[in-house]
N, C-alpha and C positions, 0 to 999 in steps of 0.2 A: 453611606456615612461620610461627614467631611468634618475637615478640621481646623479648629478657630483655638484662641489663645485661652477658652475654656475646656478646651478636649476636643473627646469627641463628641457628636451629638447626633443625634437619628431626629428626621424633621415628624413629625405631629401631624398623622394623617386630618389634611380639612384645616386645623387651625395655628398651623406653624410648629413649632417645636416642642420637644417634652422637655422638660427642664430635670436634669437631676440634681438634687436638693438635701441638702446634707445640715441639718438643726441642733443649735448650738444653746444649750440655757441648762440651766444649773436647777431651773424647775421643770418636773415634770408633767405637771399641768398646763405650762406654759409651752410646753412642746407638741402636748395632745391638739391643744385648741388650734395651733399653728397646721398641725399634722389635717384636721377638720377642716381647716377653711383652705389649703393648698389643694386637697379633694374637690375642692369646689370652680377651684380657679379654670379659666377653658382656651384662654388665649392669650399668653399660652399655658399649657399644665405644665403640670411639674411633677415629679416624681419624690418620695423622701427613701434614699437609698439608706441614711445611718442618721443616729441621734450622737449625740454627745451631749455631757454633763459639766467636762469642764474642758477648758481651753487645751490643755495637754491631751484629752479624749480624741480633743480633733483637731489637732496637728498628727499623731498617731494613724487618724482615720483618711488624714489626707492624704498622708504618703503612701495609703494601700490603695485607695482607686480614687478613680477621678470623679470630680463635680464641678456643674456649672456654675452652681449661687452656695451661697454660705448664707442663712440667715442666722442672726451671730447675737445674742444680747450684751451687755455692755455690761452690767455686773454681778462678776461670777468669782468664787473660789478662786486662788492664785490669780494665772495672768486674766488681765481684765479682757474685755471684746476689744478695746482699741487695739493694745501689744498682739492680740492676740492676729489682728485685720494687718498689722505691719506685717507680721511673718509670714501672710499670706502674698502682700502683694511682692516679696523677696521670690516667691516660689516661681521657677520656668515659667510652665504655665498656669499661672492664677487663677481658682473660681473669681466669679464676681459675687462683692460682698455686698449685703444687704441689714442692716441692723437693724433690728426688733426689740425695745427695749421701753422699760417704763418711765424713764430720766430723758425726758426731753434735752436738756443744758450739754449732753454730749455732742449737741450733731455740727458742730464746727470742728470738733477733733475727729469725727467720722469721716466728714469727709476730704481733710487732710491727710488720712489715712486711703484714700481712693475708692471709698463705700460709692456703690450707686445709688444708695438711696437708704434713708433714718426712717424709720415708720416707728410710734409710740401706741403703747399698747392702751387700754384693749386695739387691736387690731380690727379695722373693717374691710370686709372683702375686697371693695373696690379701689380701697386703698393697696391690699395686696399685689392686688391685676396690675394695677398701674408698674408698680417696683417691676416685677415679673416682665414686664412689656418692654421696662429700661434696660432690665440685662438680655435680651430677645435683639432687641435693636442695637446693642452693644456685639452680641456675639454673628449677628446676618453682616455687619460693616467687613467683620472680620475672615465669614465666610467668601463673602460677597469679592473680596481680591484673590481668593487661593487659586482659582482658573487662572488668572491671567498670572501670574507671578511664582506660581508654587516650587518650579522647578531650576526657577534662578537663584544661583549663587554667586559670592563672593569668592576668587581664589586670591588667597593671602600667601605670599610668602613670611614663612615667621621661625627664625633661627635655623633654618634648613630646611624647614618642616611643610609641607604645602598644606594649607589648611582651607577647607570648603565651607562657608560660611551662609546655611540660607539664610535669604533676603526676607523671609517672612520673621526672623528672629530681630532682626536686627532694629533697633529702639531710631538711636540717631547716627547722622553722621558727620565729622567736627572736622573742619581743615585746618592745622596746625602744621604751620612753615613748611614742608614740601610736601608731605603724608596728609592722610585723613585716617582719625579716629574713628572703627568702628565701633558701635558697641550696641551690644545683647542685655539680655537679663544676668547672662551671670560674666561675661567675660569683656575685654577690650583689646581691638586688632589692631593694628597700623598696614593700612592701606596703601599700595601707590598707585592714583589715579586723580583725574581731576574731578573737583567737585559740581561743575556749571555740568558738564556732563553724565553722570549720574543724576543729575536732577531732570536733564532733559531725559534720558531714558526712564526714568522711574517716578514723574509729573503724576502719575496715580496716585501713588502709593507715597510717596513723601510730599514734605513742601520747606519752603523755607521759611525759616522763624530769625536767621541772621546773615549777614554776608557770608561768616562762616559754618553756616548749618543747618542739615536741614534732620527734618524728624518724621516719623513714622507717622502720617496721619491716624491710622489704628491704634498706637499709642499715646496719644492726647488724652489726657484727664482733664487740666484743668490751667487756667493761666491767671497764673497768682505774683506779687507785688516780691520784688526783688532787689536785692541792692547788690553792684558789682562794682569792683575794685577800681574798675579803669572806665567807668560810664559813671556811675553813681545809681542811684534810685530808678528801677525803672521794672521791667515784667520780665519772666519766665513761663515756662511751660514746664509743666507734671507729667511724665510719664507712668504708663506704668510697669512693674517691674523692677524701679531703681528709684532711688531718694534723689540722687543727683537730678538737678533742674537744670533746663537749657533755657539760656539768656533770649530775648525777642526784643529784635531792633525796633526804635522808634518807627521807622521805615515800615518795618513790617508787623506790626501789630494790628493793623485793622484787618488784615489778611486773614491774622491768625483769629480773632475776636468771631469772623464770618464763619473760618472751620468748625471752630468747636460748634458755634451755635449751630451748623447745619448737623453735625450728625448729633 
């Protein structure tokens, strides 16, 4: 077994991974037919561990075990599939979502919400496979650094306290006047070290996106239009785990244009 920012996951003898699969819709016809053609799917399969009916079903269902994908429909009783795709991507570690839904006109708030993929129903197989293949290639990126990196940490001193911080957690990291800002999904350190150095040690696994910063290549979502105080108009980067975006220098935006599109 190994460990990516979906959980765990056991690889799929012959055709890559199982997925486990956790189906979110307020119809239950709508969950069968999903349930029917995820049976079908081979590369990768996927499993359906729990159903849920409405949004509070599964947040509840989340915090009891783990799953890789969330297919999630968009309108349901109470919180909708959007609210419902935010509270997911706040979570440590986040399935990856995948919405299934009859209303086409959501899928730019989908995937501002850090969805891998809108699929509109009826559903056809090979459109499922495909979804299935993107959280597959999303969770192998993530497997694919745990050898080389898994047992490094960060040692922080912080009010006395020594605090061990893995490097597999960690989103970005931000140089502010002598310190660097670490930060996680759920917390933020201050660091003392320099930042050209950490970059050169950890050229894998991060990159830079500004003079002062660099990011998680495994946590790149998306590089979206930004406006900042002391530049004006210009790009960021989405991570996932946190709403906060990180600013990308003119300098280095074709850098970053190249990462995304490679993984």
């Amino acid at each position: 077994m190994v460990f990516s920012r979906f959980g765990w996951s056991c690889p799929h003898e012959g055709t890559g991974m199982k997925l486990r699969a956790l189906l979110v819709d307020d119809e239950a016809l709508a969950r069968a037919r999903l349930r029917v053609l995820l049976a079908d799917c081979q590369s990768p399969s996927a499993e359906v561990l729990a159903e849920a009916a409405t949004a509070a079903q599964a947040v509840t269902t989340l915090r009891q075990q783990a799953f890789d994908v969330v297919l999630l429909d968009v309108r349901m009783p109470g919180m909708d599939g959007v609210q419902l795709a935010q509270a997911i991507a706040s979570m440590p570690q986040p399935p990856a979502v995948v919405f299934v839904t009859a209303h086409a006109e959501h899928a730019v708030q989908a995937f501002e919400v850090q969805a891998v993929d809108y699929l509109t129903k009826p559903v056809r197989l090979e459109r499922l496979q495909q979804a299935l293949q993107k959280v597959e290639r999303l969770a192998h990126i993530n497997i694919g650094l745990q050898p080389d990196f898994m047992g490094d940490v960060l040692i922080i001193q912080d009010r006395g306290r020594t605090e061990r911080v893995p490097l597999v957690e960690v989103l970005y990291l931000k140089a502010e006047l002598k310190y660097i800002t670490v930060r996680t999904a759920t917390h933020s350190y201050i660091f003392d070290g320099a930042l050209s150095e950490l970059e050169e040690k950890y050229a894998a696994q991060f990159m830079r996106v500004h003079r002062n910063a660099l990011v998680a290549r495994r946590a790149v979502r998306a590089l979206v239009k930004h406006f900042d105080a002391e530049e004006g108009e210009g790009w960021a980067v989405r991570l996932s785990g946190i709403d906060e975006l990180v600013a990308v220098s003119r300098r280095q935006l074709s850098a970053v244009r190249e990462a995304i599109a490679s993984n």
